[in-house]
N, C-alpha and C positions, 0 to 999 in steps of 0.2 A: 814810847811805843806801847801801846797797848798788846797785854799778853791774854791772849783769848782760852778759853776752857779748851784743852785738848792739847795745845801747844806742849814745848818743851817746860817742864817745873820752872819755876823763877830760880831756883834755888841750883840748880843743874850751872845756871850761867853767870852765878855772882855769888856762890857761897861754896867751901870745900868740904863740909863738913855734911856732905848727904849720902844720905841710906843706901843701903846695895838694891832696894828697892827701885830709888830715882834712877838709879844707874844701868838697870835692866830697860827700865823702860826709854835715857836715853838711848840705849843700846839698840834696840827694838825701831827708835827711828831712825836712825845713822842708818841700816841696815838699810830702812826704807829710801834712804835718801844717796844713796851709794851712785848712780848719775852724777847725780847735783853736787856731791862733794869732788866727785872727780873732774868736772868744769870749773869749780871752786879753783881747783887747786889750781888747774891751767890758768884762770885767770889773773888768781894773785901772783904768779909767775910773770905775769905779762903787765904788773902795775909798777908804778915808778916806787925806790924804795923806802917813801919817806910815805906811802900807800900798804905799802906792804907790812913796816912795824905798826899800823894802827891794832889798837886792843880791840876785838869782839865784842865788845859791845853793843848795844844799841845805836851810840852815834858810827862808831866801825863798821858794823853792817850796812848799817844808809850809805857810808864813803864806799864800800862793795857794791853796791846795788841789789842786796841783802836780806834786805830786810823784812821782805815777803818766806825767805826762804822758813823761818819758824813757825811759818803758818801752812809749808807744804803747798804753796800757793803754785810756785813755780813748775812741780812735777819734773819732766825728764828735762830740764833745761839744755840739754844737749843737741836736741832734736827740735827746739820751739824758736819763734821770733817773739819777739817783744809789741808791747802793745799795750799805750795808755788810753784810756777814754774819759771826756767830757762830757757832763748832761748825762749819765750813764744811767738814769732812773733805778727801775730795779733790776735792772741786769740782763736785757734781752739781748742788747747787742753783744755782753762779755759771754751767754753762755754761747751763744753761734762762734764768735772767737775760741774760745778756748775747744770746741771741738775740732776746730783744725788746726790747731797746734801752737796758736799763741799764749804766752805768757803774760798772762794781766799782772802786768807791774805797781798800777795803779790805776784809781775808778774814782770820782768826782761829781756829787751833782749837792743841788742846793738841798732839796726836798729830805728832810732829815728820815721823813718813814719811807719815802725809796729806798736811803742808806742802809735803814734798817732789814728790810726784804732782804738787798741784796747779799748782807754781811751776814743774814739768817741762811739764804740758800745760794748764793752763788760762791761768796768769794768773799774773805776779810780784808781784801787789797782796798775796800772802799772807803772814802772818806767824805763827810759833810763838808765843804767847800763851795763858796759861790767864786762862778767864773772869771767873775770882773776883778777879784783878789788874791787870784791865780795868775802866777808866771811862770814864765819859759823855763828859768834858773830853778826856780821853787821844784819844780815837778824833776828836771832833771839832778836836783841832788839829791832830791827825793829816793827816787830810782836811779841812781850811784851812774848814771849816764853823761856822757858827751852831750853836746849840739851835733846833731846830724847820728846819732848813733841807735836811737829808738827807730826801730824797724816801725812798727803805725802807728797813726795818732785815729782815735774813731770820738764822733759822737752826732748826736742828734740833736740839735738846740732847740729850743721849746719853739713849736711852729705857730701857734693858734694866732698872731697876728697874721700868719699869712694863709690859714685855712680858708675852704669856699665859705664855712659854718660862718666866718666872721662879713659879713655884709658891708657892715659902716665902718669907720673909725680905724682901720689896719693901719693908716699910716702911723698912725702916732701910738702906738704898741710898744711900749720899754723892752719889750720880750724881744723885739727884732731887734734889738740891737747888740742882743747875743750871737748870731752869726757873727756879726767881724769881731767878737771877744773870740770865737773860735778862731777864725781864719791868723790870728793877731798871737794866736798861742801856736799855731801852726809856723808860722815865722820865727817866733823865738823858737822852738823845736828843732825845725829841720828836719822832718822826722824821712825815711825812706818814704814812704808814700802816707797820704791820709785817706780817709772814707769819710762821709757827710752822707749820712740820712735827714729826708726832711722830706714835706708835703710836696705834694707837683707845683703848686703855686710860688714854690721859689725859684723854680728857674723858669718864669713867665714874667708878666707885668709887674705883679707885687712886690717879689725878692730882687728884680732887675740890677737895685740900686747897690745891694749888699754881693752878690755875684760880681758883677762885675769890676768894683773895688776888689773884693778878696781873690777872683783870680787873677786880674793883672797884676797885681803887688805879686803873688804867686809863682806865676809863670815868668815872672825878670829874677825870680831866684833859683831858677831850674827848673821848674814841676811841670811836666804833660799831666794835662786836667782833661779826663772826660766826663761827660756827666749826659745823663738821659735818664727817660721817664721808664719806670717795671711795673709791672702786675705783679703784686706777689704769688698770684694762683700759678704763674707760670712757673715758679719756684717750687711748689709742692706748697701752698697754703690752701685751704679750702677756703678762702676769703680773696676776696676780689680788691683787696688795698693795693692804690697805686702810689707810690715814692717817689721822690725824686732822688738821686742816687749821684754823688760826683766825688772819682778818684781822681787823686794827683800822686803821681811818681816820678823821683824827681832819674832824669835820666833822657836819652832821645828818642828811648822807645816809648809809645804810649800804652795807655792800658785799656787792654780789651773787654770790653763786658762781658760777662759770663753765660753761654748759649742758655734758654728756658733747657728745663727737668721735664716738663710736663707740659705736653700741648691740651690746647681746650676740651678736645673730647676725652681726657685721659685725666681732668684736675682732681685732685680731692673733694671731695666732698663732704660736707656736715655729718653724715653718718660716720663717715672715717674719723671725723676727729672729735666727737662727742657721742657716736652711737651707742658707745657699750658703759657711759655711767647711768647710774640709776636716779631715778628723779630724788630731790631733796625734799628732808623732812615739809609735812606743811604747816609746822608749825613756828616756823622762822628761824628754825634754829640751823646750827650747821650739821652737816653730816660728819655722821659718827666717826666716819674714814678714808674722810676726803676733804682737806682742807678749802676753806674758801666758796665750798657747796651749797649755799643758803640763798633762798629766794628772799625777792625783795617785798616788800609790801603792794595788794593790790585792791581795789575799792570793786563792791560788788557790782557797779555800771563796769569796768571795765572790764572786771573778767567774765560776762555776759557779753560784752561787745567783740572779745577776743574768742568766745565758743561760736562764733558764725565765720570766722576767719581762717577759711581753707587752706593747707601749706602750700605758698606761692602766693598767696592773697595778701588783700591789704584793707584798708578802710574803706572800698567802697564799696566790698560785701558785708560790711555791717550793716542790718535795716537803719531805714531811714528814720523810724525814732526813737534810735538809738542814739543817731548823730550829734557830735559836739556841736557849737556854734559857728565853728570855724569852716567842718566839712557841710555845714548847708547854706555858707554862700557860695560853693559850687554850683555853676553854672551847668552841666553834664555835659559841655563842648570845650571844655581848656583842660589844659593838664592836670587842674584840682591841684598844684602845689606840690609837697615833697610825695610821691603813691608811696613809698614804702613807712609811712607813719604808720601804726598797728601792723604794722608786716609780719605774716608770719614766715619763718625758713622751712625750707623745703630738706628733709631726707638726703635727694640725690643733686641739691644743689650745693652753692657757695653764699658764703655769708656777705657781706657788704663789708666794708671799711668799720671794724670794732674802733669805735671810739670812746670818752670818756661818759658816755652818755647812753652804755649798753644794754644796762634796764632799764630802758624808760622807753615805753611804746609810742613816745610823741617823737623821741630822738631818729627812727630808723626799723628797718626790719630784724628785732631780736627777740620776737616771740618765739620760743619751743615749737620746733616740727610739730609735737605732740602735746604737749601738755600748757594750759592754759595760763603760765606766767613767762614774762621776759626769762632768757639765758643767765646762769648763775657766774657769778667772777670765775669761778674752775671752767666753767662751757666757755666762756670768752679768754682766759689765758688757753685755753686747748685750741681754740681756733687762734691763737698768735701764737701756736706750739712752744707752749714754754712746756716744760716738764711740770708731772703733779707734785713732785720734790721741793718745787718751792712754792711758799707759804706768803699769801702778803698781808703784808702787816699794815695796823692802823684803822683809822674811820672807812666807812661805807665811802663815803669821799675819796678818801685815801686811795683806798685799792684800785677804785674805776678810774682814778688819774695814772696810776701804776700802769694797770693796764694797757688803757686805752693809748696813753702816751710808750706804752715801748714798739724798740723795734723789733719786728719780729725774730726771734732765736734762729730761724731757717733762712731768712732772709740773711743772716749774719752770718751764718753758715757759709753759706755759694758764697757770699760776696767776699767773706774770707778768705776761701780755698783758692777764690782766683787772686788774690792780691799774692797770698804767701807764693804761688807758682810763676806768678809777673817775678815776683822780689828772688826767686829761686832758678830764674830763666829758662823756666819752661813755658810750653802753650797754655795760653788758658784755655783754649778749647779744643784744637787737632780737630780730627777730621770729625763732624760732628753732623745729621742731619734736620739736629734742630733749629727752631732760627736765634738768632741774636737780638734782643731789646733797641729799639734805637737809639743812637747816644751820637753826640758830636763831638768834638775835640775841640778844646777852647781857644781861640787863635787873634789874638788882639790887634791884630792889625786889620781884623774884617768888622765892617759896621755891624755886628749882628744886633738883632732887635729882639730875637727872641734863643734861644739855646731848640728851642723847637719851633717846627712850621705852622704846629695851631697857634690858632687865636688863644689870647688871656681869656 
């Protein structure tokens, strides 16, 4: 195990010959951690006894479920459920968790500079690991647990075979065939209930194939599965990202979606979630005190083609020759193709689906209300509310993958609060006058064609 800058001395936990120095400062976190030693100690009273003489160490801590505690990972464990995630990028989904009271035991994704974000600002529980090399066993000795005894399993498996963005070729996508590695780790687990984020197109035509394996193997192991399509604006996003969203808890009660936060004429708005930083240097560099604040490079046709682009507008208030080649085979009777290309955002609107693609004016609407360049990676992680506290790491590349690909921290929030109160047998919603998201309940002995009534 890796002992991180801040942890306990190495020397505190494998040598006796240390300073009154070390010994303050163990002292100092003992004190901090006065909960967590007191669940300690219930727990190791409740292990069999040939658990109980294991030595502290390293591999002792793991056979505990431990071994986060040196990293202060856990907090009040007394008060928190448990919670492993896959595909965990840089850590949207673990920070909306760990505000409602889970304990990230452990986090997982391939992408080494996601690892790295999230080991920077979330949590050291993370580890570089690809899915397909991860087991049930593996994870559960990992995290000192049972089969059946991890309160959630969460993750979001790389969706882009099944995004609208991919046109051709989706079947044959290697990336899909991560969902049933999750569903497949869900099995070995047993976890109390699980969460799956993923693009709307998976519970339609294109994910059809992978759904409906992973929930009937699912559902003959116990689990009520619901799953339906959210808006994240209705959560409190000022972004109009729709998900697809499917819990399973294993039990007779199913699990109810969590009512909207925020009706339409009440959503956040772009001023709320980027109005008060200041524009970044223009000189490409970042800002002085604000990580991630740097605009991206722009050619002087384009940023002439984006000073005639009113907030709210799009490419077809650009003069006509100024036009690419593409916007003048516009005919000025069809829909001219994606309108929100050169898009700029509005002040008192919402932003569209931030994807990996969030400065590039070809990609979508992510032109500056104000100012004549695409939204900086801090303007785009604040419209997926992550906090300004963490920092992403790596290439230009890097970050707009981080990005674009997390689930939103708010989104993981709600979705959170309602699982830990399903798993706590309370309401997830009581007497509420907002509406509820629609969702179905997975029921395998009905032909269903679709998990929803639209069309693919």
């Amino acid at each position: 195990m890796d002992v991180l800058e801040g942890d306990i001395p190495a020397a505190l936990l494998n040598r006796a010959d240390v300073s009154s120095v070390q010994f303050r400062q163990l002292g100092k976190f003992l004190l901090g951690q006065a909960p967590v030693l007191t669940n300690l100690a219930n727990r190791i009273s409740q292990c069999p006894k040939k658990v109980r003489h294991v030595k502290l160490s390293t591999v002792g801590m793991q056979t505990l479920g431990l071994q986060t505690l040196r990293h202060g990972a856990l907090g009040n464990m007394g008060s928190q459920l448990t919670a492993v995630e896959s595909f965990c990028g840089a850590g949207g989904m673990a920070i909306g968790l760990k505000e409602t009271g889970f304990a990230s035991l452990l986090a997982f994704d391939l992408n080494k500079e996601a690892v790295r974000t999230y080991r920077a600002g979330v949590g050291p529980e993370c580890r570089a690991m690809d899915a397909r090399d991860v087991t049930g066993n593996g994870i559960l000795h990992e995290v000192g647990l049972g089969k059946g005894e991890l309160d959630l399993f969460a993750g979001g498996p790389p969706c882009q075979g099944f995004s609208l963005q991919r046109r051709r070729g989706y079947e044959s996508d290697e990336r899909n065939d991560l969902v049933s590695e999750y569903f497949r780790l869900v099995e070995e687990l047993l976890p109390r209930a699980f969460l799956l984020e993923n693009v709307v197109m998976l519970g339609k035509v294109r994910g059809r194939k992978y759904t409906k394996e992973g929930f009937s193997k699912l559902h003959s192991l116990g689990y009520q599965i619901t799953a339906g399509e959210v808006n994240c604006a209705d959560y409190g996003l000022a972004q109009t990202r729709r998900r697809f969203i499917a819990v399973g808890v294993r039990g007779k009660k199913p699990f109810e979606f969590p009512a909207h936060t925020r009706k339409p004429d009440d959503w956040a708005t772009v001023r709320d979630a980027i109005g008060d930083l200041p524009d970044c240097p223009e000189d490409f560099t970042e800002h002085a005190n604000i990580s991630n604040h740097i605009r991206c490079r722009v050619t002087k046709r384009n940023l002439e083609m984006l000073s005639h682009v009113p907030p709210g507008g799009g490419w077809r208030d650009i003069p006509k020759r100024l036009w690419l080649d593409c916007m003048k085979r516009w005919d000025g009777k069809t829909s001219g193709g994606w309108p929100d290309v050169y898009g700029r955002l509005e002040w008192t609107g919402q932003c569209p689906t931030i994807t990996a693609g969030f400065d590039s004016f070809s990609r979508g609407r992510y032109t500056h209300p104000v100012w004549n360049r695409a939204i900086t990676p801090r303007e785009a992680a604040r419209l997926q509310t992550f906090p300004d506290s963490v920092r992403f790491l790596g290439t230009r590349h890097d970050v707009r993958l981080q990005i674009g690909n997390a689930v939103p921290p708010r989104l993981a929030e709600v979705f959170g609060t309602a699982i830990r109160r399903h798993l706590e047998g309370l309401p997830v919603n009581g007497v509420t006058s907002m509406s509820v998201p629609k969702s179905a309940r997975y029921r395998p002995l009905e032909e269903q064609q679709s998990l929803f009534s639209e069309p693919a």
